[in-house]
Backbone as XML, in Angstrom:
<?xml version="1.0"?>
<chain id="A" units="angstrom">
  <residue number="1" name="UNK">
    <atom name="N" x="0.848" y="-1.195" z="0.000"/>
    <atom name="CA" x="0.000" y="0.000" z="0.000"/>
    <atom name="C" x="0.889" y="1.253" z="0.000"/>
  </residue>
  <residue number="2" name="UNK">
    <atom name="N" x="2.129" y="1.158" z="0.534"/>
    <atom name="CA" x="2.562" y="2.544" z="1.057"/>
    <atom name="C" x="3.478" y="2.813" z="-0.667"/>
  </residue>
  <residue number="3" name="UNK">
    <atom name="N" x="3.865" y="1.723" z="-1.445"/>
    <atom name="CA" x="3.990" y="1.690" z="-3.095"/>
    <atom name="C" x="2.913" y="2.949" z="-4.007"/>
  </residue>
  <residue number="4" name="UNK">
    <atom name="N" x="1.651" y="2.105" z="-3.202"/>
    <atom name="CA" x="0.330" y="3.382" z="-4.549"/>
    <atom name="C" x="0.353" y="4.622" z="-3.189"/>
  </residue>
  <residue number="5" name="UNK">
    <atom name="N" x="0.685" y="4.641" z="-2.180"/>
    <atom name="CA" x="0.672" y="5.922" z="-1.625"/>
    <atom name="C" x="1.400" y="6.968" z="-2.517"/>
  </residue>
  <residue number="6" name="UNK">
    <atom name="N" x="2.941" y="6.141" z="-2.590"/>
    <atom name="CA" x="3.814" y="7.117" z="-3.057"/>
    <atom name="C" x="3.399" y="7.345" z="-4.810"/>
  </residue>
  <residue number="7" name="UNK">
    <atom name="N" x="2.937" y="6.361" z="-5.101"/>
    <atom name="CA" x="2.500" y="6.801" z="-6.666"/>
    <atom name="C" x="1.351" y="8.231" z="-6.878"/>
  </residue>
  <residue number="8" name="UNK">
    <atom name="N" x="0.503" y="7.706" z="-5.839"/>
    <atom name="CA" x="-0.129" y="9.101" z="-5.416"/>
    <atom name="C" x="0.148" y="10.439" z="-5.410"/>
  </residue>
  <residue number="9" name="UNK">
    <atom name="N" x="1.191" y="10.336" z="-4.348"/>
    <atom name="CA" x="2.022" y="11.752" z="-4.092"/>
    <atom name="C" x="3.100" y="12.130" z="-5.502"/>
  </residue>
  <residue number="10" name="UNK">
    <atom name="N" x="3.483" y="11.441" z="-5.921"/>
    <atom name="CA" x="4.355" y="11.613" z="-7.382"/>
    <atom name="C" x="3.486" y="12.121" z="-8.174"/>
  </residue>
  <residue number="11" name="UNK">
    <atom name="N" x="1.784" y="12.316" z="-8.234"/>
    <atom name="CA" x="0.958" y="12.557" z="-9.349"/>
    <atom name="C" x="0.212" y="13.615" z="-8.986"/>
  </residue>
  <residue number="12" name="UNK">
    <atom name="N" x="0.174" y="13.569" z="-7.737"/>
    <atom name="CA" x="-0.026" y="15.104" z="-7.162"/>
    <atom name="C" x="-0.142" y="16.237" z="-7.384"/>
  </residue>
  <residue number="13" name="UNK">
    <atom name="N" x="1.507" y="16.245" z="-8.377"/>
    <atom name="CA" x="1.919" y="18.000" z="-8.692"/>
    <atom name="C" x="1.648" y="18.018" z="-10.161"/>
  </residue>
  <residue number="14" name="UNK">
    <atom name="N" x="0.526" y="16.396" z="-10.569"/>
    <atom name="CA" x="0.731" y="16.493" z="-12.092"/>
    <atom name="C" x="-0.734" y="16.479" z="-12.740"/>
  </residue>
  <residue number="15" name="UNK">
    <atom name="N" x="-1.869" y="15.803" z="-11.816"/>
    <atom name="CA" x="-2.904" y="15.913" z="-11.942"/>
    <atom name="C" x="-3.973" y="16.936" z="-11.101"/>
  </residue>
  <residue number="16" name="UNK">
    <atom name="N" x="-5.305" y="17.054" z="-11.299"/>
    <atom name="CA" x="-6.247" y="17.660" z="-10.700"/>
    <atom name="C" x="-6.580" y="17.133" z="-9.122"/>
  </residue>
  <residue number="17" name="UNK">
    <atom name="N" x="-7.157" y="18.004" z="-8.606"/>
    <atom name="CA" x="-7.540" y="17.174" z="-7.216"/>
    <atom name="C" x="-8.720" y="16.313" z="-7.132"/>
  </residue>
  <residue number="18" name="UNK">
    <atom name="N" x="-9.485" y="16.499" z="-8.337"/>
    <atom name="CA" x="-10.722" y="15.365" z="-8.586"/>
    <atom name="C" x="-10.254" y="13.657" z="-8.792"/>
  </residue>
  <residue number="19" name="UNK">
    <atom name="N" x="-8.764" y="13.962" z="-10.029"/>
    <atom name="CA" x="-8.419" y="13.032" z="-10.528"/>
    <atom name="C" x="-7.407" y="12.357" z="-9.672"/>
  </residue>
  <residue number="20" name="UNK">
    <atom name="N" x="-6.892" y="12.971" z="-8.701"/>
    <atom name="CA" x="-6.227" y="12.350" z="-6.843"/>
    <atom name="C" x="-7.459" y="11.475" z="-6.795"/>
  </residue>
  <residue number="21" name="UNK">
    <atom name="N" x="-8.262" y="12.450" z="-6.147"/>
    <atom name="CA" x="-9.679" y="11.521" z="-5.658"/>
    <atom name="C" x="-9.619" y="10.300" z="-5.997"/>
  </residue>
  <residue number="22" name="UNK">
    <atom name="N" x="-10.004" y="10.006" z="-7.778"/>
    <atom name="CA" x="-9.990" y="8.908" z="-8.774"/>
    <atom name="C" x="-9.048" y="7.916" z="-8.172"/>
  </residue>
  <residue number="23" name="UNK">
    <atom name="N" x="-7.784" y="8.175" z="-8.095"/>
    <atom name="CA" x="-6.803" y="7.372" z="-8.097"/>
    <atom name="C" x="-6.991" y="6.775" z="-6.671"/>
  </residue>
  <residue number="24" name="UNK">
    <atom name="N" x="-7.162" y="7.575" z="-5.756"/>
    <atom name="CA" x="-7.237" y="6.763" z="-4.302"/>
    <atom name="C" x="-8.691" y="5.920" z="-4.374"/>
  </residue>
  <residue number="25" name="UNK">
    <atom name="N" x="-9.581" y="6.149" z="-5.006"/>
    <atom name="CA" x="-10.734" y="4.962" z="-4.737"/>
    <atom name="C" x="-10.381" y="3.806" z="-5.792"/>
  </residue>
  <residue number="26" name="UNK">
    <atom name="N" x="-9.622" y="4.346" z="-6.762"/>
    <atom name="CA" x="-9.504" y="2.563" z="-7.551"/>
    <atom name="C" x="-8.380" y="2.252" z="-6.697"/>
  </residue>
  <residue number="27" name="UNK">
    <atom name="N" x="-7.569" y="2.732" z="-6.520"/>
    <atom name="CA" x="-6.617" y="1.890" z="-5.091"/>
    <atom name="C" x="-7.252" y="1.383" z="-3.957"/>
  </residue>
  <residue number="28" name="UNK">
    <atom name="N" x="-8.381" y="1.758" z="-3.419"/>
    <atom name="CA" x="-8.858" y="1.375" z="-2.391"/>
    <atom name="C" x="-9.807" y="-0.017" z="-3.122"/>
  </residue>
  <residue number="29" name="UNK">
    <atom name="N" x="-10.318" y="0.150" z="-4.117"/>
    <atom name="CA" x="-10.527" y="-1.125" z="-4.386"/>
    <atom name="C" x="-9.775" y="-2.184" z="-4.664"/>
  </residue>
  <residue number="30" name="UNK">
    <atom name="N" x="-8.617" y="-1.584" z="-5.254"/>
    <atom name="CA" x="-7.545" y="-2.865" z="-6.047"/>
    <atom name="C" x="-7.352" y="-3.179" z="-4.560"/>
  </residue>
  <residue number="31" name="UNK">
    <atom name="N" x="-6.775" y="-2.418" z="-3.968"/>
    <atom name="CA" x="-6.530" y="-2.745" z="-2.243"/>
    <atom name="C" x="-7.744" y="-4.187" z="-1.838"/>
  </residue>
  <residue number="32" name="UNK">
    <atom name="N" x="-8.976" y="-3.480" z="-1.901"/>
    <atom name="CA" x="-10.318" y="-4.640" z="-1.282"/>
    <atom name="C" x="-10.311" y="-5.770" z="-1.770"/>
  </residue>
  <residue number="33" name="UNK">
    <atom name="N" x="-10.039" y="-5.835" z="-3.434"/>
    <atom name="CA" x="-9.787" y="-7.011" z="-3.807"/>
    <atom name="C" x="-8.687" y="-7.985" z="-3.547"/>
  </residue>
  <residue number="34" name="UNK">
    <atom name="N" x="-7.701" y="-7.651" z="-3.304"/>
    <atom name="CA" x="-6.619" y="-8.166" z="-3.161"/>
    <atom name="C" x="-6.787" y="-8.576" z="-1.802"/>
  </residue>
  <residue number="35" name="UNK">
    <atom name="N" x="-7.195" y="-7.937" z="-0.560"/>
    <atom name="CA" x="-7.030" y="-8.322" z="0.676"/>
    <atom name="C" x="-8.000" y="-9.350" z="0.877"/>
  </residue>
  <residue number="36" name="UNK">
    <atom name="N" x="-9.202" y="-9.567" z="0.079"/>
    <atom name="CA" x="-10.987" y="-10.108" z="0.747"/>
    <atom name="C" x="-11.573" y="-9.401" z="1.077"/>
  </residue>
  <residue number="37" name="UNK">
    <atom name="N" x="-12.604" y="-9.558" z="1.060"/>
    <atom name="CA" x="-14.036" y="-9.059" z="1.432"/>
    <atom name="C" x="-13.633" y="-8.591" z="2.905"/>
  </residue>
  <residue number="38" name="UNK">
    <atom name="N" x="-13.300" y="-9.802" z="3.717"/>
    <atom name="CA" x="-13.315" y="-9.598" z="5.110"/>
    <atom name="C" x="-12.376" y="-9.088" z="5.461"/>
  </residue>
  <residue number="39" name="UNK">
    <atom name="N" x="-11.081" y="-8.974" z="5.189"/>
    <atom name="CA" x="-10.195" y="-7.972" z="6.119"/>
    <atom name="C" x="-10.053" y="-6.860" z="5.078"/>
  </residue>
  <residue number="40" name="UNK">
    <atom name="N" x="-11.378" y="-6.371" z="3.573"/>
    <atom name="CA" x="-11.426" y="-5.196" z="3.657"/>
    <atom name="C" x="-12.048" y="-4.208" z="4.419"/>
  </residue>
  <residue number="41" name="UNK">
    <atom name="N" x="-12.991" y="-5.258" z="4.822"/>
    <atom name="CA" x="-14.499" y="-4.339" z="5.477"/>
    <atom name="C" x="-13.684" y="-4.461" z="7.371"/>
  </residue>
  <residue number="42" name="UNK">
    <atom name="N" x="-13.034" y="-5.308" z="7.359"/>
    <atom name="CA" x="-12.440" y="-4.536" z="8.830"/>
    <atom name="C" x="-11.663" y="-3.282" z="8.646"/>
  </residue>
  <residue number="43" name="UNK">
    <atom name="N" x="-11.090" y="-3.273" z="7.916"/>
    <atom name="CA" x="-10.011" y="-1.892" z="7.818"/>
    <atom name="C" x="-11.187" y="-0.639" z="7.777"/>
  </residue>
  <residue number="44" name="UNK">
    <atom name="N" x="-12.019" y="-0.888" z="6.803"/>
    <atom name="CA" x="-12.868" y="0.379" z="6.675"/>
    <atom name="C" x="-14.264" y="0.731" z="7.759"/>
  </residue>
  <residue number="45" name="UNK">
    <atom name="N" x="-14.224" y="-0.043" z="8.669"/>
    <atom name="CA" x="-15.083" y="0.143" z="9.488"/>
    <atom name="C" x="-14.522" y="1.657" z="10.415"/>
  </residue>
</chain>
């Protein structure tokens, strides 16, 4: 995770703040998928 953090912050000074937005919720899914159902929905509680 702390990999697409920093990809994040590298895109920062290059994209919009809508298109940040974008990038952290398909990470948070690639994230959900990758972990399961169940220790996604613990993290996000």
């Amino acid at each position: 995770m702390s990999e697409l953090d920093a990809q994040i912050d590298e895109a920062d000074d290059q994209v919009p703040e809508d298109s940040r937005w974008i990038e952290r919720l398909s990470g948070a899914v690639s994230d959900y998928e990758v972990m399961g159902a169940e220790d996604a929905a613990g993290l996000s509680l």
